[in-house]
C-alpha positions, 0 to 999 in steps of 0.5 A: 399325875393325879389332881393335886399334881395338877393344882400344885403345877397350876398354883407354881406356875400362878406365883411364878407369873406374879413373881416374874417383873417380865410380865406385863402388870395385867398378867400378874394381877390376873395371876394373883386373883385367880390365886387368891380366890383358890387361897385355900387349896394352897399349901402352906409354903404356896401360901407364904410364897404367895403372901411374899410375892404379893407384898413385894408388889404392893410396895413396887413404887414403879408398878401402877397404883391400880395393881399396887391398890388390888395386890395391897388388898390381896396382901392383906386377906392373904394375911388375914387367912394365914392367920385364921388357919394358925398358918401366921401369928398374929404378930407376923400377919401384921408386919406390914402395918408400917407400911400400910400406915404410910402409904394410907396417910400419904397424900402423894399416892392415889387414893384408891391404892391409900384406900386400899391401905386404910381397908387393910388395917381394919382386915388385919385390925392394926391397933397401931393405926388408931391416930392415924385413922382418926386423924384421916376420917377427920381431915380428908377428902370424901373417898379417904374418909369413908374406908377410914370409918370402917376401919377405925370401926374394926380396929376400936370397935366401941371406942370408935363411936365418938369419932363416928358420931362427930362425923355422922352430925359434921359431914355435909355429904350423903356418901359419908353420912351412910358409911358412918351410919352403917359402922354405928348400926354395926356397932349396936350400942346405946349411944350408937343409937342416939346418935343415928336418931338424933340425925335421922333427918339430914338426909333423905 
């Protein structure tokens, strides 16, 4: 019974509790951050397990939105690894995008499982996401805008700096100021930089 006997009755024994709708929602996402920190040492059906399990939580319309929100984000960077060690296509990484975009342009939700949403789409860059991402960094509340500035600038990259800059010049707030500047400065192009210097002053 050597280590990697251990660590695969260990990671079993972690997808079993996320999998099992006996345990209490503290458990199971308990369970899914011990296992997504240890994401790499899984094996590749562990890993697709896994990724299967915490997708059916992340769309479990009866299970809090703030372990709905935490399992969006590990179904998203779960993903994201599949697909970086060629373990998904990029096609399949994707799958949820509808999902996601859904549930991110969706007022009736909580905003932080609609964040959750948003951030996904910018980790898995989901080009399809491009309207609704400017649609919500336009009209929406503070707390929505922010990730979806980040987000847009992942999924756009150089196409994003117009949207960006509009918001830099419009928002009246400090918070959203500072998010829309930093996704300029990652950015690192010319008109980034105008648009920094021209509002270097609004805020403090």
């Amino acid at each position: 019974f050597d280590k990697r006997d251990a660590d695969f009755s260990r990671h079993t024994q972690g997808i079993a509790i996320v999998a099992d709708t006996k345990e209490t929602p503290t458990s199971r996402a308990a369970a899914m951050e011990v296992l997504h920190a240890n994401r790499r040492k899984l094996t590749t059906d562990e890993m697709r397990t896994f990724l299967g399990e915490t997708t059916r939580l992340a769309k479990d319309v009866s299970l809090d939105e703030k372990n709905s929100a935490f399992a969006v984000s590990v179904m998203a960077n779960l993903a994201l690894t599949m697909r970086e060690q060629g373990q998904l296509s990029e096609a399949e990484s994707k799958q949820e995008a509808g999902f996601l975009v859904a549930t991110a342009t969706d007022s009736r939700r909580n905003v932080q499982l609609r964040g959750s949403a948003i951030v996904a789409l910018g980790i898995l860059k989901v080009t399809e996401a491009r309207g609704a991402l400017r649609e919500l960094l336009t009209n929406s509340a503070v707390e929505i805008a922010r990730p979806a500035c980040l987000s847009l600038m992942r999924v756009d990259g150089d196409r994003a700096i117009p949207d960006l800059a509009d918001t830099l010049k419009r928002t009246s707030d400090a918070r959203l100021f500072g998010t829309a500047a930093f996704a300029l400065g990652q950015l690192k192009k010319r008109d980034c930089v105008a648009a920094l210097v021209e509002n270097l002053g609004r805020f403090p």
